[in-house]
C-alpha positions as CSV (number, residue, x, y, z in Angstrom):
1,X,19.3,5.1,30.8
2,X,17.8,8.1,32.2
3,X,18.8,7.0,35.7
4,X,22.0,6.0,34.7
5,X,22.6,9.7,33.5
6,X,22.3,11.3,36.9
7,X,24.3,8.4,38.8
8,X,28.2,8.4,39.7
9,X,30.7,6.4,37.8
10,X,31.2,4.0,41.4
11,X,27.2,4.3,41.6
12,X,26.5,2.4,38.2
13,X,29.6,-0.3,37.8
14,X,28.8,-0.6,42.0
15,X,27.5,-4.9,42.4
16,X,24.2,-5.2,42.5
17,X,23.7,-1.5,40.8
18,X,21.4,0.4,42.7
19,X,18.1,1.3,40.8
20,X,18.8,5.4,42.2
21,X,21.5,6.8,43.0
22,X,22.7,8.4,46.7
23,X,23.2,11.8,44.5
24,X,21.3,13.2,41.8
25,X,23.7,14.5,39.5
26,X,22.4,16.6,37.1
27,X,25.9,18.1,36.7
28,X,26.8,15.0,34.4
29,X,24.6,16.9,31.8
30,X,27.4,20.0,32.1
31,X,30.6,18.1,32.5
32,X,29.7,16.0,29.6
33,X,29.7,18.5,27.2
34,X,33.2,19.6,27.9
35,X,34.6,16.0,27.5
36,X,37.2,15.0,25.3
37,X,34.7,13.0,23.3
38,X,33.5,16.6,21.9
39,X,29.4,15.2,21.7
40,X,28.5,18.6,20.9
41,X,30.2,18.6,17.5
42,X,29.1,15.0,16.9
43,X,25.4,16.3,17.4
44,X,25.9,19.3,15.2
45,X,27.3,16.9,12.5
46,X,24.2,14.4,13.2
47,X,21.7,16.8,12.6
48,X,23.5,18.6,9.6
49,X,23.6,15.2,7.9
50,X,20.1,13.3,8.8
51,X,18.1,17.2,7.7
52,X,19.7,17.1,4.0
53,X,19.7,13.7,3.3
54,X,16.3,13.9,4.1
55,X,15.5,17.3,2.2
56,X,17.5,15.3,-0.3
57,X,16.0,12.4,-0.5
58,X,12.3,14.3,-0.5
59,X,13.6,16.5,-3.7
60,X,14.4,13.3,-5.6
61,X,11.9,10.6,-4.8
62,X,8.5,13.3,-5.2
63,X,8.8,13.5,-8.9
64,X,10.1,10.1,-9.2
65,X,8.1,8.2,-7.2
66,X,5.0,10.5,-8.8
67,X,6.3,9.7,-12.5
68,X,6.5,6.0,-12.0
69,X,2.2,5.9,-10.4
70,X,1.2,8.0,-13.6
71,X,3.0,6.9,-16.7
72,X,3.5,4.0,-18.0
73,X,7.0,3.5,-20.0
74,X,9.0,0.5,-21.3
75,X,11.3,-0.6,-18.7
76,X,9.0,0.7,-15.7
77,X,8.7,-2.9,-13.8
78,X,12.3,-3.5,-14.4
79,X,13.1,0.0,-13.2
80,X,10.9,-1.0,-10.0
81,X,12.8,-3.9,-9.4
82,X,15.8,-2.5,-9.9
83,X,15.1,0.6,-7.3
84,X,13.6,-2.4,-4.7
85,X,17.2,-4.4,-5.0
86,X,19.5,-1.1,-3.7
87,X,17.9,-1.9,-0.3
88,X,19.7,-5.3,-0.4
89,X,23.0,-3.5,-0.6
90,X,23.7,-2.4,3.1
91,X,26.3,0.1,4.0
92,X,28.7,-2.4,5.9
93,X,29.0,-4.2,2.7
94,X,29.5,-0.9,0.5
95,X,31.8,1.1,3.1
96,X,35.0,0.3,1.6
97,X,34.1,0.6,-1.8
98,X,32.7,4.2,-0.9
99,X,35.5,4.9,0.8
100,X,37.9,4.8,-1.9
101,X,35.3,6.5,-4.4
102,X,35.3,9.9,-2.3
103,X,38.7,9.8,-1.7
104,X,39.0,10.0,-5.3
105,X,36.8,12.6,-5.7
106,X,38.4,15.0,-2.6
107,X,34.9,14.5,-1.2
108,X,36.3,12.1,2.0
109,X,35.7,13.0,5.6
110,X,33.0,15.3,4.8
111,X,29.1,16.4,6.1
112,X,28.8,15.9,2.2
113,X,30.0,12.7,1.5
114,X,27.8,11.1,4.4
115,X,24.9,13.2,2.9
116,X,24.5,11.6,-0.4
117,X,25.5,8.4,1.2
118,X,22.3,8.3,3.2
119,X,20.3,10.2,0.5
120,X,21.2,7.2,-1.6
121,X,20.5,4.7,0.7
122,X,17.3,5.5,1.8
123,X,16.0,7.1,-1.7
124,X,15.0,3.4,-3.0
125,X,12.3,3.5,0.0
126,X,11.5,6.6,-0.3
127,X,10.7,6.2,-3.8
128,X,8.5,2.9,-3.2
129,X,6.1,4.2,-0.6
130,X,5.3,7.5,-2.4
131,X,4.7,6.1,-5.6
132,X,2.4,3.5,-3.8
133,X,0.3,6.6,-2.0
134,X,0.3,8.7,-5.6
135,X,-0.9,5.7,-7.2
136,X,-3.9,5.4,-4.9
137,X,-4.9,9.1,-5.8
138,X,-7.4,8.5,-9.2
139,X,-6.0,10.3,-12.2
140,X,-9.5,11.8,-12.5
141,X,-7.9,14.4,-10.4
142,X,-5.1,15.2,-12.3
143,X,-6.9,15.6,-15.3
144,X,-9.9,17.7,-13.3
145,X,-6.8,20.0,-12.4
146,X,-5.4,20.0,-16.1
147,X,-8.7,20.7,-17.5
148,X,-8.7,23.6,-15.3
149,X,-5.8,25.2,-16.4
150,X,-3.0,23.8,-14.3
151,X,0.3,22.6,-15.4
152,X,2.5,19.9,-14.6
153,X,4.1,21.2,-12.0
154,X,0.6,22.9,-10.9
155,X,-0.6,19.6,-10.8
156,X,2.0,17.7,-9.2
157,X,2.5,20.0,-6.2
158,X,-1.0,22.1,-5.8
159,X,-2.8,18.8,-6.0
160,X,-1.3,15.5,-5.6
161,X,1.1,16.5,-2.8
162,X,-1.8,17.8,-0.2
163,X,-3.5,14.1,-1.2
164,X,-0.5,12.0,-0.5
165,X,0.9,14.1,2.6
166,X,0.7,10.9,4.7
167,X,3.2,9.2,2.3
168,X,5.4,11.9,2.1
169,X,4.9,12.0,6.1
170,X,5.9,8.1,6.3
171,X,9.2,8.8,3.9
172,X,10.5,12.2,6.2
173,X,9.9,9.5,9.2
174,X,12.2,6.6,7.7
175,X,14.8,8.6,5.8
176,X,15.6,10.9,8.4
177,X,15.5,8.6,11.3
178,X,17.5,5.9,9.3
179,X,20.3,9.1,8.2
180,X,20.1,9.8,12.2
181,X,20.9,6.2,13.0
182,X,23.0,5.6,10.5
183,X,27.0,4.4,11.7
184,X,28.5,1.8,9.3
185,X,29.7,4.1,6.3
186,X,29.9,7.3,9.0
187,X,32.9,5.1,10.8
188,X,34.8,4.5,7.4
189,X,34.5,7.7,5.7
190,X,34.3,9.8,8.5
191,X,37.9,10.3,9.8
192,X,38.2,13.4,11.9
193,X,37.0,13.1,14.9
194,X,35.2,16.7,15.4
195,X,33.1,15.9,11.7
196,X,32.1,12.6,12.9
197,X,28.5,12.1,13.7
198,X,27.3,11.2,17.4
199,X,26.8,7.4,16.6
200,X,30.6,7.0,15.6
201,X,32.1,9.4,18.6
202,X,29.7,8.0,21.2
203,X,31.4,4.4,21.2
204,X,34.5,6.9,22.3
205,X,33.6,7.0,25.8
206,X,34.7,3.8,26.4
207,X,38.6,3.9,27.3
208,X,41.0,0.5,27.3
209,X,40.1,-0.1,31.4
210,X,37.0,2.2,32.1
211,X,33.6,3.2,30.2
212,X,32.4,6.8,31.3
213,X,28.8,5.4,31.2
214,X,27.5,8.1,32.9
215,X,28.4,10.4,29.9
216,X,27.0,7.8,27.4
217,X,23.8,7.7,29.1
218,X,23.4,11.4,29.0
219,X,24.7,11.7,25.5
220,X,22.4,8.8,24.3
221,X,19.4,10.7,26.3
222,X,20.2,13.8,24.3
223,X,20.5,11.8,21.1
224,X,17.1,10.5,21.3
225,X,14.7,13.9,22.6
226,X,15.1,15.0,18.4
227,X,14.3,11.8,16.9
228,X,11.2,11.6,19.4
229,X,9.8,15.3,19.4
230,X,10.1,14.9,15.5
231,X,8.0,12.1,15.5
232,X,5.7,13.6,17.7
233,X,5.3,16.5,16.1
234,X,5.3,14.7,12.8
235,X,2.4,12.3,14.2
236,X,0.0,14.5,13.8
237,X,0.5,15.6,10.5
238,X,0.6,12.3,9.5
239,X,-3.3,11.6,11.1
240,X,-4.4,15.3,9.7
241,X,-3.2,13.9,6.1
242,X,-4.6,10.6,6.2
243,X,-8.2,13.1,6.0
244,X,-6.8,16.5,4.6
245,X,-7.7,15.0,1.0
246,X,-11.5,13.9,1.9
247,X,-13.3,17.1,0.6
248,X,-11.2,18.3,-2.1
């Protein structure tokens, strides 16, 4: 893909395809940008959507998924199972349903719309690997911290959180890669091209006799470097976490 970038058009549909190209053309990186395809817009509207669906998604599940590993309440199991089946539902199934709901609501072709769709999907996982890593922390330590003085919230976010930062880690991971991914629901609901996210105005390089690949190569190379200096950057948080509770 990377070589493919910095080839000409004749260079990668040429029979057999060379492995490098004659000319390096770094230039596809420029002219890319300025295509009819509008990538830049499609990135802006990627990363505006996968960043709050995933803030999203983090202020929902925490207490939740906390809640569920500390109390015990009628219905819990049930509730469980109930959260575990969402993730059977998948958006291909659920797009035209969704579709006709935020048209209803004005909320159609929006950063919005695709916002709490992810949020949604993804909260049901979100929810399920936290509350297995605050379950794992003994309730000892809550009640240490209560005896102490802390509250609730003292207790839930001064406490458990630095213990279970590797779940929380894990969920950010999932969700945010999964919102980045995500292109079933974006190609119903989204409608205008400019607000449609890089998954759904990629495909757009293809034309009814040609495929700019060039363009698609660089725009999938760009599409990838956040996903992979998050992760990196987020891997070692995740191995600092797995320790950061060990003295406390």
């Amino acid at each position: 893909m990377l070589g493919g970038s910095v080839k000409s058009q004749p260079e990668i549909t040429k029979i057999p395809p060379p492995y490098f190209g004659n000319s390096f053309l770094i230039s596809n990186y420029v002219t890319m940008w300025s295509s009819d395809v509008d990538p830049l817009s499609g990135l802006i509207s990627t990363v505006v959507i996968s960043v709050f669906a995933t803030l999203l998604v983090l202020v929902a599940a925490t207490p939740a998924a906390y809640y569920l590993a500390r109390f015990r309440f009628p219905g819990r199991l049930a509730f469980l199972l109930l959260v575990l089946i969402t993730q059977m539902l998948q958006p291909t199934v659920l797009a035209v349903g969704l579709f006709r709901e935020f048209l209803q609501l004005g909320l159609n072709d929006t950063w919005f719309a695709m916002i709490l769709v992810n949020g949604a999907f993804n909260l049901a996982f979100a929810i399920w690997i936290m509350q297995a890593f605050f379950a794992s922390v003994p309730k000892e330590v809550d009640e240490a911290a209560v005896l102490d003085g802390a509250s609730k919230l003292q207790v839930l976010f001064k406490v458990s959180l630095p213990l279970v930062w590797p779940g929380i880690v894990t969920a950010i991971i999932f969700v945010f890669v999964s919102s980045w991914n995500e292109y079933a629901a974006s190609s119903v609901i989204m409608t205008t091209n400019s607000k449609q996210p890089l998954t759904v105005s990629l495909p757009r390089f293809f034309g009814l006799y040609t495929a700019e690949w060039q363009y698609v190569f660089g725009v999938s190379i760009v599409a990838i470097v956040p996903v992979v200096v998050l992760f990196a950057f987020i891997e070692k948080r995740l191995v600092g976490g797995l320790t950061a509770g060990a003295v406390k």
